[in-house]
N, C-alpha and C positions, 0 to 999 in steps of 0.2 A: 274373545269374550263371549259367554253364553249373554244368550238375548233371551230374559228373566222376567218374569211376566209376575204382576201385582194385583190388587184389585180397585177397580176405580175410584170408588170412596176414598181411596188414601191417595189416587193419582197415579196411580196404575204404570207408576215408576215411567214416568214420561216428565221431562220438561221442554217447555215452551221454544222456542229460537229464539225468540225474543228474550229470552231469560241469560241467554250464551254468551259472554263476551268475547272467548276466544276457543275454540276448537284444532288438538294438536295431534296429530296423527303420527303413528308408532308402532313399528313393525317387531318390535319387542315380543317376547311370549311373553301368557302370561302365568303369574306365577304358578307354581305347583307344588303342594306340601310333601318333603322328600317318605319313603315309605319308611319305620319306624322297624326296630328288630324287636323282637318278641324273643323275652327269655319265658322261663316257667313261673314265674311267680307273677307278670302277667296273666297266665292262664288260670291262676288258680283263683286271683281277685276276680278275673273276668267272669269262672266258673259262680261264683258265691253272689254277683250279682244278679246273674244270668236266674238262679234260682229263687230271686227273689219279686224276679217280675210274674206278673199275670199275663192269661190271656185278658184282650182287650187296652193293655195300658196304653196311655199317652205319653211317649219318648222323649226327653231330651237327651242329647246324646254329645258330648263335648269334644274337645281336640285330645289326639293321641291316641298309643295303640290300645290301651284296656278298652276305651269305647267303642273302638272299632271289632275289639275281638268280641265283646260282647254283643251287637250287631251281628258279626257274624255267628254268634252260638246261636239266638235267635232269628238266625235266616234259615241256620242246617235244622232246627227241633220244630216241637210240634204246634208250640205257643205259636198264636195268630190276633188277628184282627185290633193291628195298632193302632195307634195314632200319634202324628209326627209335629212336637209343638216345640223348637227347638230355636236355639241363637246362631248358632251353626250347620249349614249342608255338609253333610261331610259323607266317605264314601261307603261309609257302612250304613246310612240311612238308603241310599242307592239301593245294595245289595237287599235290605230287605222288601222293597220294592222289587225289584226283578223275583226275588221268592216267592212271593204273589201275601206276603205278612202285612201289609198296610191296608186298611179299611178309610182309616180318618174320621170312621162315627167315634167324634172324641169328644163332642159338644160343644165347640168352639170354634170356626170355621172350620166347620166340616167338608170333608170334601178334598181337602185341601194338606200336602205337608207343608206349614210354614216355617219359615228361619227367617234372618234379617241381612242374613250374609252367607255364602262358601267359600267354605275351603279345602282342595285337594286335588286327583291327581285330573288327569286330562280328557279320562274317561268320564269323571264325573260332571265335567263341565258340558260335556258332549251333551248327558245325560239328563242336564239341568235345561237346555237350548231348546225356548219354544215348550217345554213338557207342561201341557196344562196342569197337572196332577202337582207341581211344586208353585207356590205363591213368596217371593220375597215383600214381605212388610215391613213396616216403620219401627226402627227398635221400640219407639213407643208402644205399640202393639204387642212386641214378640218376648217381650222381657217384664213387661205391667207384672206383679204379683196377683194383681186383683184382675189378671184375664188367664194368667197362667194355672189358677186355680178352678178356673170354671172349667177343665179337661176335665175327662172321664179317668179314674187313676193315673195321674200326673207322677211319671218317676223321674226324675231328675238325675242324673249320671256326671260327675266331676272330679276334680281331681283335687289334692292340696299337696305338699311339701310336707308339713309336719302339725302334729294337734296337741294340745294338752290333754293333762289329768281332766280337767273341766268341761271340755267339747271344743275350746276353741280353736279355729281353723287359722293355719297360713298359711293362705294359697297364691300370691301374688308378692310377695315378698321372701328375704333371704334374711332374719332377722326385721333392721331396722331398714336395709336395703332394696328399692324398688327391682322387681324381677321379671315381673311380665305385666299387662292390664289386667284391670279389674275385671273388665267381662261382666257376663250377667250371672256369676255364680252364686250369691249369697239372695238373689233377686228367685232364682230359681230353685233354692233350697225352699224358700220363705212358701213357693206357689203351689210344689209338690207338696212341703209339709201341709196346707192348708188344703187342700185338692180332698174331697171324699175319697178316700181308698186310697190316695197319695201316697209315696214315697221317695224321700231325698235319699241319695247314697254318696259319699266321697269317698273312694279310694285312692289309696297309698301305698307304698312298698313299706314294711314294718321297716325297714333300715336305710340307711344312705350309706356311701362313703362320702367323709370330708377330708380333706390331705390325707389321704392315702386311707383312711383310719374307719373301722365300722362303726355305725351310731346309732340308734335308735330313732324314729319318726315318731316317734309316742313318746312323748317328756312331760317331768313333773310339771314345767312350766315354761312357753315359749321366752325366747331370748329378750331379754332386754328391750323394751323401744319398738316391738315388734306390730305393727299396724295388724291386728285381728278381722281377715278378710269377711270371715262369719263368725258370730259372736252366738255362743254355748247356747242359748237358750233355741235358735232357730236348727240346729242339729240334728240328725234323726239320726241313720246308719252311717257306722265310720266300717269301711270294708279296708282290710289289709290280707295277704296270701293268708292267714290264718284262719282267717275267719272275718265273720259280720256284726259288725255289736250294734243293738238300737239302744241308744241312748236318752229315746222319748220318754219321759214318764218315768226315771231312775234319780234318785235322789243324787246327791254332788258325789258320796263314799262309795256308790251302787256305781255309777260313772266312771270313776276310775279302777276299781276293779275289771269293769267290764272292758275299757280300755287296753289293762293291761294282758288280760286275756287272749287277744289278737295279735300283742305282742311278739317282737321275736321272742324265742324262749332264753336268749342269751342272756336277754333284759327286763325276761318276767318279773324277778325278785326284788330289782330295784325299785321297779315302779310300784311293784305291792307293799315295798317298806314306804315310799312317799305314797301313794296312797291310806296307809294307814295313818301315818303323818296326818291327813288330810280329816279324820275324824273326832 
């Protein structure tokens, strides 16, 4: 386990002995997130986000490989002086540290990349061990909306499953079906959207397969019963290999056009006959 350094005021990730009732020792590894394959569409969402950062932003940077590829577009290009305000350590915040791209004059503990956790491979652990330069804090701290937006351009980087004609996000369910945790994503939508200069982004793949079958990730309207991880209103950029739509400031019929624009083109038509439905 890296030995992960905090800052005093929150307790500087120490407890007491006195606090321990039982300590159990375990020769175990520990875990390590397997390395993910990169097709091209992948690269192409990664590319469009990539695009849409500044120099200077404040990163979050979430699980899986677009975040990571996007890190890495921003480690090989010219974009500089981040800052790293994130819920996750993960290996592509690494890499752009070793690039020499992180400043952390991000206005918000400065100085500092903070997360509330890592995860990934062995190298990163190494990397996290003792480095004064990474600080893990209190989810309380690292997920607040109202600390998240006190970053200097706050971009937020996520992922979801599928969105409606309206903005709404499902990113933690399969329908009505629990699929992964909640996480800080709708938390960090909310901090980049409000961030001066801020920007939320979710990316998706325009399609899935479901039993066997191609589908669209962009629908008139999510399934049934479906718990709505981020609800339309807190939405900014919905990125898919197509393209980037901001859906800040676009009226409901403006929205799903634009929606359907990023679409596969298999399923442009449909959607633009239920969006027109929609006026």
């Amino acid at each position: 386990m890296p030995h992960v350094l905090g800052l005093g005021r929150f307790g500087g990730n120490r407890i007491h002995v006195s606090e321990v009732d039982c300590i159990i020792e375990s020769e175990r590894s520990i875990f390590e997130l397997p390395p993910q394959e990169v097709v091209d569409d992948d690269r192409a969402i990664a590319a469009h986000v990539e695009h849409l950062i500044e120099n200077g932003a404040t990163l979050q940077i979430g699980i899986g490989g677009i975040p990571n590829l996007i890190a890495q577009l921003l480690a090989e290009g010219k974009k500089g002086d981040f800052g790293i305000h994130t819920e996750m350590m993960v290996d592509g915040i690494m890499h752009l540290h070793q690039a020499g791209k992180i400043s952390n004059h991000k206005g918000v503990y400065d100085g500092f990349s903070i997360a509330t956790f890592g995860a990934g491979s062995r190298e990163l652990y190494r990397w996290m061990d003792r480095n004064p330069e990474v600080r893990m804090l209190p989810v309380a701290q690292v997920n607040d909306p109202a600390i998240i937006r006190l970053n200097r351009n706050m971009v937020s980087i996520n992922g979801a499953l599928a969105v409606d004609l309206s903005g709404q996000i499902m990113a933690d369910t399969v329908g009505p079906r629990q699929y992964s945790g909640v996480g800080g994503h709708e938390l960090f939508v909310i901090g980049a959207h409000d961030s001066p200069g801020g920007k939320s982004t979710i990316c998706l793949h325009s399609t899935a397969r479901v039993d066997g079958k191609l589908v669209s990730t962009i629908v008139p309207q999510l399934p049934s019963g479906t718990p709505v991880s981020t609800p339309r209103h807190h939405v900014q950029y919905i990125v898919t290999e197509h393209g980037a739509a901001n859906l800040g400031m676009l009226t409901d019929s403006e929205r799903a056009v634009a929606l359907a624009g990023i679409a596969h083109p298999d399923f442009r038509e449909e959607l633009l006959a239920a969006a027109r439905e929609r006026t």
